[in-house]
N, CA, C and O of each residue as an XYZ file, in Angstrom:
368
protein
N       5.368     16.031     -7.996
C       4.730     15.054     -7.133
C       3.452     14.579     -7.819
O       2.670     15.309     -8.429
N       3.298     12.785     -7.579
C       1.834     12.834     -8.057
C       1.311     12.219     -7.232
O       1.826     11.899     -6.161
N      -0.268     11.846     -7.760
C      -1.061     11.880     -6.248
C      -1.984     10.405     -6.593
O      -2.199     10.044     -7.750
N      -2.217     10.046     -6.016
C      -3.013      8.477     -6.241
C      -3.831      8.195     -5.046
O      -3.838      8.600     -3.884
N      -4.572      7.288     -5.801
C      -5.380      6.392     -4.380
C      -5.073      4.754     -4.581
O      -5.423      4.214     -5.631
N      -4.498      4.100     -3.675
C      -4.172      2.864     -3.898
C      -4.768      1.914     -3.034
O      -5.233      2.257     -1.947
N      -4.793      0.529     -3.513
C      -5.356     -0.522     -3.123
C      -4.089     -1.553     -2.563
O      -2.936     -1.515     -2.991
N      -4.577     -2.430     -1.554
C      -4.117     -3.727     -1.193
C      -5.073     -4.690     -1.275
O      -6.283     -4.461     -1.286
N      -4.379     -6.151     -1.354
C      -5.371     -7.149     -0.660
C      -4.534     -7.583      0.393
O      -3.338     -7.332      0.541
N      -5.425     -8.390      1.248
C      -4.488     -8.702      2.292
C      -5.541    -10.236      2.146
O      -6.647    -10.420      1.639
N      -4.848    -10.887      2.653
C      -5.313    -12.404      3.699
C      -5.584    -12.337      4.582
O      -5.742    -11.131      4.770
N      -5.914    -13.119      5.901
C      -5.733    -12.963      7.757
C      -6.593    -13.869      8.119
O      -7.814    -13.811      8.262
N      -5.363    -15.250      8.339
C      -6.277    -16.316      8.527
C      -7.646    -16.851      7.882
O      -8.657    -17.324      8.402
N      -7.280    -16.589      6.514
C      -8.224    -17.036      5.342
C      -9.063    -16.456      5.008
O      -9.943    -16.997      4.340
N      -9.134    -14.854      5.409
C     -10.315    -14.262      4.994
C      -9.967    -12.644      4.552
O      -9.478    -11.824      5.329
N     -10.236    -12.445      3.499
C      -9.565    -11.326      2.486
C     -10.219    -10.505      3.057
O     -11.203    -10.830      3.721
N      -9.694     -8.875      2.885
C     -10.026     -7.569      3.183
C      -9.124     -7.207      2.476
O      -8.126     -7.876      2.207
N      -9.420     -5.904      2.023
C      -8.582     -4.888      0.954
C      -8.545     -3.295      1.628
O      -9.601     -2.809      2.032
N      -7.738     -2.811      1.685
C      -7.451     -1.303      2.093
C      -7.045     -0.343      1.244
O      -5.869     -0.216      0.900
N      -8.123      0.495      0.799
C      -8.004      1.542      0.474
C      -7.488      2.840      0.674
O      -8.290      3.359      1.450
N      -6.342      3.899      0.336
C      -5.479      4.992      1.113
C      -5.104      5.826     -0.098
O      -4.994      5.585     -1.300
N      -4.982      6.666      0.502
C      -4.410      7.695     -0.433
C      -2.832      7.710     -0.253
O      -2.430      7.205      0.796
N      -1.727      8.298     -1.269
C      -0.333      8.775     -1.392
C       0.126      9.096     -2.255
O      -0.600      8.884     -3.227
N       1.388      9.721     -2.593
C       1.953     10.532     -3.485
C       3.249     10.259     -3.138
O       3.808      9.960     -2.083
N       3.592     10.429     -4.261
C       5.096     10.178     -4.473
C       5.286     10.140     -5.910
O       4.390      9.780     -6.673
N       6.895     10.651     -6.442
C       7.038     10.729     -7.932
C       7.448      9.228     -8.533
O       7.411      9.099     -9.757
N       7.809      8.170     -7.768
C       8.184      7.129     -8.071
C       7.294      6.321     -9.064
O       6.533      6.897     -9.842
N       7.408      5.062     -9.013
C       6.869      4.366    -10.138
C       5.333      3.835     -9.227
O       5.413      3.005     -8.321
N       4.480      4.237     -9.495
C       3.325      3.831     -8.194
C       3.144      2.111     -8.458
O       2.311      1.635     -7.686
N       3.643      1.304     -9.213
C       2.965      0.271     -9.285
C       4.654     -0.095     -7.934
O       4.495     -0.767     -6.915
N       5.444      0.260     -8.155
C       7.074      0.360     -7.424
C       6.705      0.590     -5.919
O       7.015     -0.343     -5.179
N       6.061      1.736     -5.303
C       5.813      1.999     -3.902
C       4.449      1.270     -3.732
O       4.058      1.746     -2.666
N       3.671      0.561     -4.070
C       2.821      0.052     -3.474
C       3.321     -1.058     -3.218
O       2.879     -1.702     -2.267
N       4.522     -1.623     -4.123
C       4.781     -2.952     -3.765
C       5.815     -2.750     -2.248
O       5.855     -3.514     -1.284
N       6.643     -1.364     -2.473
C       7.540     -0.870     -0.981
C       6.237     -1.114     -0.032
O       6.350     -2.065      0.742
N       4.883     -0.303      0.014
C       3.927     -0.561      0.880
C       3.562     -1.981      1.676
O       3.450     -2.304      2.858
N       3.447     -2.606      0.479
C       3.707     -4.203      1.179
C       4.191     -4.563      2.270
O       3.715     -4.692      3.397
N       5.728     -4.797      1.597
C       6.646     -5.182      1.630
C       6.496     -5.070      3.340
O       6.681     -6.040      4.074
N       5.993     -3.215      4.002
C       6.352     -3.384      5.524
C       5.076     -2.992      6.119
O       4.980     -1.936      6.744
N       4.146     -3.744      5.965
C       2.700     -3.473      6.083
C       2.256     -3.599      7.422
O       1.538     -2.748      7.945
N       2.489     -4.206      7.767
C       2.884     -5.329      8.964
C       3.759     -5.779      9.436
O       3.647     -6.868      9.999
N       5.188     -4.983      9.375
C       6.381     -4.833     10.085
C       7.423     -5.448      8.859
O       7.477     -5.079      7.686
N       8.123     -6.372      9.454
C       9.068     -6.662      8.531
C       8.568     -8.233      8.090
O       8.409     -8.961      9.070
N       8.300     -8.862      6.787
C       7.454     -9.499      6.238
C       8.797    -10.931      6.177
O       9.960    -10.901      5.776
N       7.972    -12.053      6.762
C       8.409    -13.421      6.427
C       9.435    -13.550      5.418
O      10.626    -13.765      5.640
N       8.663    -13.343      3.849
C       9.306    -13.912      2.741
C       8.269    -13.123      2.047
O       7.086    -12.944      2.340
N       9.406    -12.433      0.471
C       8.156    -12.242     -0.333
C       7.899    -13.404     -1.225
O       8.441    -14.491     -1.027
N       7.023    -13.167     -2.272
C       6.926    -14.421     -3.034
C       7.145    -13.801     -4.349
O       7.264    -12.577     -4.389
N       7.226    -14.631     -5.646
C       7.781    -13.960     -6.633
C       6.097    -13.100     -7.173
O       6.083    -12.094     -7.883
N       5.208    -13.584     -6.794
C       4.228    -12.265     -7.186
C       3.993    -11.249     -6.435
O       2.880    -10.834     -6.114
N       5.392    -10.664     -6.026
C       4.902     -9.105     -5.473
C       4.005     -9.369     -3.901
O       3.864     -8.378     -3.184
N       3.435    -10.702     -3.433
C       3.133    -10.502     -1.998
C       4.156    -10.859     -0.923
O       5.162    -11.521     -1.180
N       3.917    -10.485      0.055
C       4.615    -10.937      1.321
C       3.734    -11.138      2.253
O       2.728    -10.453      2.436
N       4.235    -12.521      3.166
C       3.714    -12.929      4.347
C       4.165    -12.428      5.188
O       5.301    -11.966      5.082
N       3.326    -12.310      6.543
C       3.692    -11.677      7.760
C       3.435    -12.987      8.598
O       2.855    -13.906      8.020
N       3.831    -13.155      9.955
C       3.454    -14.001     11.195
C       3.233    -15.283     10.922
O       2.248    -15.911     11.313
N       4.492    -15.895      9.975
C       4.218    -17.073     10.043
C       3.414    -17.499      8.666
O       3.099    -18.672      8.465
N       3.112    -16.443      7.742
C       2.137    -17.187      6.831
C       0.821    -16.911      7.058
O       0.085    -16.768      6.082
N       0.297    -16.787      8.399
C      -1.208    -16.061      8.475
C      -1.515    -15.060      8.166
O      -2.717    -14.904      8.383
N      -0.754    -13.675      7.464
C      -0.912    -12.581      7.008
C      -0.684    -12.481      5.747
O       0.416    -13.009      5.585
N      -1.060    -12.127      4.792
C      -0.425    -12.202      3.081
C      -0.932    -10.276      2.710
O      -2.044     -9.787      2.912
N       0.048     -9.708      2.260
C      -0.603     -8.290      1.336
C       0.140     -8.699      0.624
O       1.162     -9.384      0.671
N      -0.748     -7.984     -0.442
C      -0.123     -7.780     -2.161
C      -1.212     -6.034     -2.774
O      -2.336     -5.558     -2.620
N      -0.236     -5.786     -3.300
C      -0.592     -4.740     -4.569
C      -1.387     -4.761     -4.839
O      -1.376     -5.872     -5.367
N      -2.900     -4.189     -5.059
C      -3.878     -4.761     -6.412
C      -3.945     -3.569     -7.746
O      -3.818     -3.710     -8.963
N      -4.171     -2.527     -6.995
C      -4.341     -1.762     -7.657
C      -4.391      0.019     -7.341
O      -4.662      0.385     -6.198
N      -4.170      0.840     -8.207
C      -3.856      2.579     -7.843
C      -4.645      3.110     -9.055
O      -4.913      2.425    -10.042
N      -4.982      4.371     -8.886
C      -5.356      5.363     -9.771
C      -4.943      6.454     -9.260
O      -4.848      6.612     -8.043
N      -4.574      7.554    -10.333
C      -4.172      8.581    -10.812
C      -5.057      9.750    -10.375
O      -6.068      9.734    -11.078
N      -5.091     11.061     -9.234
C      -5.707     11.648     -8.930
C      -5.017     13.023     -9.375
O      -4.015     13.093    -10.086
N      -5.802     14.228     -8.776
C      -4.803     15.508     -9.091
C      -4.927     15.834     -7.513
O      -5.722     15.444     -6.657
N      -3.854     16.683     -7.477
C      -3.823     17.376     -6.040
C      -4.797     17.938     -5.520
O      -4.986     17.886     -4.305
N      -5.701     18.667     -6.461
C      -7.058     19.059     -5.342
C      -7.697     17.903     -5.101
O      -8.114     17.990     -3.946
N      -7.919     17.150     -5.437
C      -9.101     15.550     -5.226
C      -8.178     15.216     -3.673
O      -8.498     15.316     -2.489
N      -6.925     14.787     -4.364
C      -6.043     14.163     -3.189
C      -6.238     15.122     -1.724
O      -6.515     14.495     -0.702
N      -6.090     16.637     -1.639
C      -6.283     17.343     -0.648
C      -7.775     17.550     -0.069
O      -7.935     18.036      1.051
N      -8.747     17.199     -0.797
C     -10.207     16.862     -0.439
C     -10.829     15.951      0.103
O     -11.762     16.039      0.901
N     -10.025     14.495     -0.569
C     -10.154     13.275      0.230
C      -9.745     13.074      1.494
O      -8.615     12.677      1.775
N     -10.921     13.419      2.584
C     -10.557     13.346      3.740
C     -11.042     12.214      4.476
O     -10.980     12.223      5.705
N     -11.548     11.184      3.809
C     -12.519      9.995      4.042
C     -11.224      9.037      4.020
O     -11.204      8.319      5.020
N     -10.138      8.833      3.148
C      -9.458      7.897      2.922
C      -7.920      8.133      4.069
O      -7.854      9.326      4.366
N      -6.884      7.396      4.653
C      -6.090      7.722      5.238
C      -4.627      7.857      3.721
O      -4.429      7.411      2.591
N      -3.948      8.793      4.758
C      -2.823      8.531      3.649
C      -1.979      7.603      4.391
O      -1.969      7.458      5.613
N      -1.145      6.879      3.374
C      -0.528      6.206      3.860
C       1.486      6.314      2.941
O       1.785      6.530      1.766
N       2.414      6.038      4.211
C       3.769      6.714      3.794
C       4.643      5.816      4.193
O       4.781      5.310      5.306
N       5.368      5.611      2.975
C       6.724      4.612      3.852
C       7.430      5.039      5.092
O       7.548      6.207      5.461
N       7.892      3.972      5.709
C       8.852      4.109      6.924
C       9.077      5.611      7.109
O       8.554      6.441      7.851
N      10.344      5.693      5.876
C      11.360      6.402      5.784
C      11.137      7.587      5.076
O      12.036      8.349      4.720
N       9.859      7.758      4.856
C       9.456      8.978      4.198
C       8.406     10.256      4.889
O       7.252     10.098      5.285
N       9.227     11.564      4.886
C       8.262     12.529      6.038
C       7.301     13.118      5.060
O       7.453     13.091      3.839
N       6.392     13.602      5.640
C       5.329     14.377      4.841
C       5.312     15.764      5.490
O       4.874     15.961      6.623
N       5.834     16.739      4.668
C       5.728     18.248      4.963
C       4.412     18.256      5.106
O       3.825     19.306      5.366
């Protein structure tokens, strides 16, 4: 398992905010942040060919920005950041 802290940007009615979270998973992290997207905000409009998707019409936009590489004690210390988990994925 590895452990990261990842970034979004989002849109919302023209005005950017970015969310910061922690997660893990062995997958390709640049791969599950874009899964993160994808259902951020339920099930997304349309994606676009750069990796974002709209929500509600177009007034919502996330995209990917960016992750870094943590180790498991950092990740189990960071109690400031939320984790965040696909749908379909449980966390023992």
């Amino acid at each position: 398992m590895n452990y990261y802290i990842g970034k979004l940007e989002t849109t919302i009615a023209g005005y950017d905010a970015g969310y910061t979270f922690k997660f893990k998973t062995d997958r390709d992290p640049d791969e599950y942040l874009i899964m993160v997207c994808s259902t951020f905000w339920g099930d997304p409009d349309n994606p676009s060919s750069d990796d974002s998707f709209s929500f509600f019409g177009g007034s919502v936009w996330v995209s990917p920005y960016d992750w870094q590489k943590i180790s498991a004690q950092v990740y189990e210390e960071l109690t400031i950041l939320n984790q965040i988990n696909l749908r379909h994925e449980v966390t023992v």
